[in-house]
C-alpha positions in Angstrom: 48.6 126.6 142.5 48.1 123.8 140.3 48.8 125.8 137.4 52.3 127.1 138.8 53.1 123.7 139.3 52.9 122.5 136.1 55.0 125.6 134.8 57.4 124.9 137.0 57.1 120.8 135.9 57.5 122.3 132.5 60.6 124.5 133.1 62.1 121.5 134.8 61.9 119.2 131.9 62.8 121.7 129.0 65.7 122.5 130.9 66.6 118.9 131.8 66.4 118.3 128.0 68.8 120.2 126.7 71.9 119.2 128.3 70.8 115.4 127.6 70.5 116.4 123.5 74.0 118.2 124.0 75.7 115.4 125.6 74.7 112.7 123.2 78.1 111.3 122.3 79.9 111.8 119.1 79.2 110.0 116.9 75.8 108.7 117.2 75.0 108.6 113.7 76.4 108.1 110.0 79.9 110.5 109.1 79.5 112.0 105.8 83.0 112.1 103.5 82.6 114.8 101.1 85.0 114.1 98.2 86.1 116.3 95.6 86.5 114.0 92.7 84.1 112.0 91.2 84.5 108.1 91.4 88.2 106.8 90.5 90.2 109.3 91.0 93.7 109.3 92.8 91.3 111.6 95.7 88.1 108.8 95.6 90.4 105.6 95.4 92.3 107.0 98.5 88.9 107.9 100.8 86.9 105.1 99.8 89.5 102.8 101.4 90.2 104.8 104.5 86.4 105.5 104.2 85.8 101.3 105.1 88.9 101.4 107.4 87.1 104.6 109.4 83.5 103.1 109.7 85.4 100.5 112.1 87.0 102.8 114.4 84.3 105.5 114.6 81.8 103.0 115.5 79.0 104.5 112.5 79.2 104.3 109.1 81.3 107.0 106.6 79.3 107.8 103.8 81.2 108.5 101.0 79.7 111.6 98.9 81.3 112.2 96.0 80.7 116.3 94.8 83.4 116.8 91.9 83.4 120.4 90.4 85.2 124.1 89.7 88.5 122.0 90.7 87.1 121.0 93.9 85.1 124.4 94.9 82.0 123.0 94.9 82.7 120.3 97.6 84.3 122.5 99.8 81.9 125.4 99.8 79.0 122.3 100.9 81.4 121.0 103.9 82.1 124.7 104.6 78.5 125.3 104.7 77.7 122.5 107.0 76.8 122.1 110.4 79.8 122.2 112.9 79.2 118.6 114.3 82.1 117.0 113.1 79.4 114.9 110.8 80.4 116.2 107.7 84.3 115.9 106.4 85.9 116.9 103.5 88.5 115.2 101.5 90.5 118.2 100.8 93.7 118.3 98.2 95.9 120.9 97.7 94.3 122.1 94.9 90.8 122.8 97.3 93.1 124.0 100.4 95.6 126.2 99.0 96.0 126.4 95.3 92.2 127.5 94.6 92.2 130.9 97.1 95.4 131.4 94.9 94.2 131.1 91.8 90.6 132.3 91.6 89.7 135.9 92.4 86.5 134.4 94.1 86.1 131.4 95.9 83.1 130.7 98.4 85.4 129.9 101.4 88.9 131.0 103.5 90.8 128.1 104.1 92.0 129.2 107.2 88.9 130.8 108.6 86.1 128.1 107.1 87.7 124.8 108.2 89.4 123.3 111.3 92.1 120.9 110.0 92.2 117.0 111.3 95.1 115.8 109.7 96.7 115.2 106.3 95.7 111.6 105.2 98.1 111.0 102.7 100.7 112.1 99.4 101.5 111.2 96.2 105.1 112.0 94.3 105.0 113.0 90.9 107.8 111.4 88.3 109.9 113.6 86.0 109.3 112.4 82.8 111.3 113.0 79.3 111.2 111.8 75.6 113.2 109.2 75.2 114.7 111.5 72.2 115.9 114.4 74.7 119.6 114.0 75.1 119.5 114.1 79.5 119.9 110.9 81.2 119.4 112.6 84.8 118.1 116.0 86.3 121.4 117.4 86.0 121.9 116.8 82.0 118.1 118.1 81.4 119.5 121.9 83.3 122.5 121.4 81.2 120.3 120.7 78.3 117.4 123.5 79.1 120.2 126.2 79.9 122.0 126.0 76.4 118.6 126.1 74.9 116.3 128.9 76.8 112.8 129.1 75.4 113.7 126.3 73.1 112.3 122.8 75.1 108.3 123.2 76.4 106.6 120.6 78.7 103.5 120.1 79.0 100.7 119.5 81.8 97.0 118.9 82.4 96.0 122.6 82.6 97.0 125.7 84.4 97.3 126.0 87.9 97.5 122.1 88.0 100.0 120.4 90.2 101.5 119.4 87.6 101.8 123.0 86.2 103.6 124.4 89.5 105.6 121.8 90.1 107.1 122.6 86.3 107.2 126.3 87.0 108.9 125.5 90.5 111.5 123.3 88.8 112.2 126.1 86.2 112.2 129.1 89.0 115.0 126.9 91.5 116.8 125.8 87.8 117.1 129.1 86.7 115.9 127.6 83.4 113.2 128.8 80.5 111.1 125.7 79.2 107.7 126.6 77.8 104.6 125.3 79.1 102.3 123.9 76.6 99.2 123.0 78.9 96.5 120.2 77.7 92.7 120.0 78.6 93.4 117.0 81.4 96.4 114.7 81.7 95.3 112.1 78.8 96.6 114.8 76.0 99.2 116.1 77.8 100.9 112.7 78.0 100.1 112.1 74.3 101.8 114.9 73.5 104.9 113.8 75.5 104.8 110.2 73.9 104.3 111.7 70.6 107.4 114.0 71.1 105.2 117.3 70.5 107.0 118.3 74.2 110.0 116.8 75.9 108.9 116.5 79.6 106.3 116.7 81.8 105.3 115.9 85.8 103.3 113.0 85.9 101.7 111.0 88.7 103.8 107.5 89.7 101.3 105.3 88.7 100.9 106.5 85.1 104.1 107.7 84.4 106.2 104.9 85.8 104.6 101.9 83.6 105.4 104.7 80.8 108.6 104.9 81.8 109.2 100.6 82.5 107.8 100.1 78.7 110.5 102.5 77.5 107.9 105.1 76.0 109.9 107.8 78.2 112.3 108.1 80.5 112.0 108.7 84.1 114.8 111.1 85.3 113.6 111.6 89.3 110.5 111.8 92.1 109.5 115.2 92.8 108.6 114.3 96.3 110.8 115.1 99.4 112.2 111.5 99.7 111.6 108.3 97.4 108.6 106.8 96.4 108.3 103.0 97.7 107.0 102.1 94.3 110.5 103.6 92.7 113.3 102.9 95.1 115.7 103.4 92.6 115.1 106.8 91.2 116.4 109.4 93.1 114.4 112.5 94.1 114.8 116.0 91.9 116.7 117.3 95.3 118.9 114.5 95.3 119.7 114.3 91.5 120.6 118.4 91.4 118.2 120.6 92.6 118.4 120.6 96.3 115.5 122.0 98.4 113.0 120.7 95.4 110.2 119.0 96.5 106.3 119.0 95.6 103.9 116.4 95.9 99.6 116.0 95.9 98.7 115.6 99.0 94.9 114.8 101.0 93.8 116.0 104.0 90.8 116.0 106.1 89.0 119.0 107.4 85.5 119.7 108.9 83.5 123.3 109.4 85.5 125.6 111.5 83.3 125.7 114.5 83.6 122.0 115.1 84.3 121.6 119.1 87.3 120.7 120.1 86.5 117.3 121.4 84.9 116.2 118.1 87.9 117.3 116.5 90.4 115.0 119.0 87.9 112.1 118.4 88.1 112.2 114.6 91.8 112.7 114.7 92.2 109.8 116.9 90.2 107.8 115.0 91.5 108.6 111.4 95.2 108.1 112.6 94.2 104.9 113.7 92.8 103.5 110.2 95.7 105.2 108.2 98.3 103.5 110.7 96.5 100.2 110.3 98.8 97.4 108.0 95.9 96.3 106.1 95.1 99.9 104.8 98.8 101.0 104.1 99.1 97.5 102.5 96.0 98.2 100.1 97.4 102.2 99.4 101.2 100.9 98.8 100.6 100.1 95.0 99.0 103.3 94.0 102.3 105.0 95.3 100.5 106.9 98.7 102.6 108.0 101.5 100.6 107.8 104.7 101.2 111.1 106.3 98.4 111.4 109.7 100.2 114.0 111.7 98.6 115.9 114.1 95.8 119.3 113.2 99.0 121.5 114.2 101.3 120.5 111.7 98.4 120.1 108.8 97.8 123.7 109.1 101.1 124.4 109.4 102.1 122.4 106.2 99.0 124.1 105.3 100.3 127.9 105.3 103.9 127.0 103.9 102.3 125.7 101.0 100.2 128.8 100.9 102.9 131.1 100.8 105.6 128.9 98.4 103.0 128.3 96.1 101.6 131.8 95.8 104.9 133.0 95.1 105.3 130.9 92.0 102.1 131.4 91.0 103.2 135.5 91.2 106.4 135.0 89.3 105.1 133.0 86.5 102.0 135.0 86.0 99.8 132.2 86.4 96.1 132.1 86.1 93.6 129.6 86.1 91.8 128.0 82.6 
């Protein structure tokens, strides 16, 4: 008798145990940011700061881990991997979320069925940029221009398959226009080559290309983004200046494992719309030209599968593959 008692004692507190363990609340310990860039990047500058901004709502500390590699493979496959507690985020881009599936016959993850999305943390425009020899004062001149010279005018960007890349080969499919793409081993050399006048144009991010542009090294004919940058007022977007519908940007978002519960998910959401809505952090991202997106995990994966399929249908027409 004594011994059935002290099975049933037993029973009674392995069973009491578990729902105790399950119901600790999230989050009761540190929140590891997986980003895919090493340290001072456009990717790290962003999540360090909403990284700080975070560790005040969430209540624990977000540990920025910085995992750069294979264009941001290597990060994601680790957060992929990763237990679904909602403990371990990655700092995705578009190049990790969409372009990579794209572009690489094998990749160690499925965007849509290895992540749950949180939200989209933020976006960056790109600036058209032109020699200052190149006779095309606005977007409409340079079609003129490209048009009466087909295969004749090359731009250049940081590799293949880079944003940069796509949003040249975008520009060219909607222009109905053949430039040649001269790529570069990283955006250092590509913009050289611009300055130098070895190429006439190029996609650049805002805060390198427009202090290019303000010294009078080139000219800056438009944003590529959907509306204007904050940081250029007073150049008008590549829709507005004669290509309507144009519009790419690099974006950041946040996603965890797919399996993360529901709840988890809401709390993180809550939480990082919070620190990107907060003045102090919009005030610190303003000079590096972000756009503070945080909508909802329903419109990220929405934005998410338009992307997917515009993108993939450039990369398609202009043959793209990856270096």
């Amino acid at each position: 008798m004594i011994r059935d008692w002290g099975c049933c004692l037993l029973v009674i507190a392995v069973w009491g145990s578990g729902p105790v363990q399950a119901q600790a609340p999230f989050p009761y310990k540190p929140v590891r940011f997986v980003v895919t860039s090493p340290p001072g990047g456009a990717n790290d500058t962003l999540n360090r700061a909403l990284g700080a901004k975070l560790t005040e709502f969430i209540g624990q500390p977000v540990v920025i881990d910085n995992r750069p590699g294979a264009s941001g493979i290597v990060a994601a496959e680790i957060v992929a991997k990763a237990p679904p507690d909602g403990y371990t985020v990655l700092a995705g881009t578009e190049a990790t979320l969409v372009t990579n599936p794209l572009l690489f016959t094998r990749v160690p993850y499925d965007t849509q069925r290895d992540f749950a999305p949180v939200t989209m943390t933020a976006a960056v425009s790109h600036v058209l940029l032109v020699h200052p020899a190149l006779p095309a004062a606005n977007v409409q001149e340079l079609i003129a221009v490209a048009r009466s010279k087909p295969g004749r005018l090359n731009y250049a960007s940081s590799g293949n398959g880079s944003a940069f890349h796509l949003g040249m080969e975008l520009f060219k499919h909607m222009a109905g226009v053949d430039i040649v793409h001269v790529p570069f081993k990283g955006s250092a050399l590509s913009i050289a080559a611009m300055l130098s006048g070895d190429v006439q144009m190029m996609l650049v991010g805002t805060t390198t290309g427009l202090p290019l542009a303000r010294s009078g090294k080139a000219r800056a004919l438009a944003m590529a983004g959907a509306k204007r940058s904050p940081v250029a007022p007073e150049l008008p977007t590549i829709a507005e200046a004669g290509l309507p519908g144009y519009a790419i940007s690099s974006w950041f978002g946040a996603v965890v494992p797919a399996a993360t519960p529901d709840p988890v998910i809401a709390k993180l959401h809550a939480d990082f719309v919070r620190a990107l809505n907060s003045p102090d952090l919009r005030e610190r991202l303003a000079p590096g030209g972000y756009e503070v997106i945080a909508n909802t995990p329903r419109e990220f994966s929405a934005h998410m599968l338009a992307q997917t399929k515009r993108l993939g249908e450039i990369i398609r027409v202009a043959g793209i593959k990856p270096d």
